[in-house]
N, C-alpha and C positions, 0 to 999 in steps of 0.2 A: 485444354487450350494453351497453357502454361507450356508444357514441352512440346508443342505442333508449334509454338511462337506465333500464334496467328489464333483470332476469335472475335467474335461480334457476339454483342449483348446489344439486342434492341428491345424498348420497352416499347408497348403500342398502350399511351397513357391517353390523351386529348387537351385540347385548347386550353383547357380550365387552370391547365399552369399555368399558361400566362395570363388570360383574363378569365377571371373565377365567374362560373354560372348562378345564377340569382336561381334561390331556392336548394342548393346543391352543397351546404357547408361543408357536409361534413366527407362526400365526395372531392371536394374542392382540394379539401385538408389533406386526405391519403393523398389523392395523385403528386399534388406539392412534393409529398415527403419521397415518395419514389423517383421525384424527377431530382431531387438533393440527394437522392442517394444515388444515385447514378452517377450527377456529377463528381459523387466523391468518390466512388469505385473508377469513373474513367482515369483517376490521376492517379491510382493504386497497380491498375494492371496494363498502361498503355507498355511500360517498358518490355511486354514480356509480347507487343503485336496486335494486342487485345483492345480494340473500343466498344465503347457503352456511349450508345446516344437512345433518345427519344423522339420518338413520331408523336404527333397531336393531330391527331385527325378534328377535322371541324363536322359538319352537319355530311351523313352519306346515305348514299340513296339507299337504304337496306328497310327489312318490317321494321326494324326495332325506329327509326324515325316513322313510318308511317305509323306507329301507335302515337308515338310522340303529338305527331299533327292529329290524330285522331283524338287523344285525350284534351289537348290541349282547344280540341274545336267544339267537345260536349262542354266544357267546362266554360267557356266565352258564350258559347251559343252561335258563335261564328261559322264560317262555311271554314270547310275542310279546304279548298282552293283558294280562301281568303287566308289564312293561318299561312298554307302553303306560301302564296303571293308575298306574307311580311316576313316569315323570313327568308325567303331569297334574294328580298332588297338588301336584305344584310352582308350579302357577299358581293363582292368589286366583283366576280367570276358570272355571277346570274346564274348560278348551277348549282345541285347539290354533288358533292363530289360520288363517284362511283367506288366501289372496293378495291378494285382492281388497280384505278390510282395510289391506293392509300400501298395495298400491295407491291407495287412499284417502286416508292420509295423506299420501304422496309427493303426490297431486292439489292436495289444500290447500296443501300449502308451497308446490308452485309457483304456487297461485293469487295475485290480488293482493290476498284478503284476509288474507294473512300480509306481505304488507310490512312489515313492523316485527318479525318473527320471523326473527331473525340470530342465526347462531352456536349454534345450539343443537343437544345430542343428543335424538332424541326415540325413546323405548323403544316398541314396540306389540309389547305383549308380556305383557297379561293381567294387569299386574300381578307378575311373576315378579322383575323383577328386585329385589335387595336395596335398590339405595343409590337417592339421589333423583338 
């Protein structure tokens, strides 16, 4: 990347940077540290063309959430469509996001019309998350 003058580093980490998931400490803790490390690599290798940003995806519509709601509906004794129902009041969007969104912005960053987008977390995520 160094002698091309040009590279992207994106990390696909999740929300939990910014606001930490309950029950998830020690998930919570790694991703923190790679999104610090990021920020510290982006100020190391912008001069050579090179940024390092992060994606945080919030809640996507994939299995690995449908077990989520599924775990989470044996363990309440809830319905699977009631679990579903609370959390999507949780997003300003009323959706869970799809892959292919979250793919979308990972495209852009790498694109070269984010050259001058360093060092950032970027949430795609509906709107859910609290903090800016």
């Amino acid at each position: 990347m160094k002698a091309a003058n040009y590279g992207r580093i994106i990390n696909i980490i999740s929300t939990s940077v910014k606001q930490p998931i309950k029950g998830l400490g020690v998930s919570n803790t790694i991703r923190a540290a790679v999104a610090n490390w990021a920020k510290t690599l982006s100020h190391e290798v912008a001069r050579y063309g090179i940024t390092v940003n992060n994606v945080l995806p919030g809640a996507t519509n994939t299995a690995r959430l449908t077990n989520i709601i599924e775990d989470k509906s044996k363990k309440t004794g809830r319905a699977f469509n009631d679990v579903t129902r609370e959390m999507l009041a949780e997003i300003p969007a009323g959706r869970f996001a799809e892959a292919v969104e979250i793919a979308e912005a990972v495209a852009f960053l790498a694109s070269p019309a984010a050259g001058y987008i360093n060092g950032i977390n970027l949430p795609v995520d509906g709107g859910r998350t609290l903090s800016l």
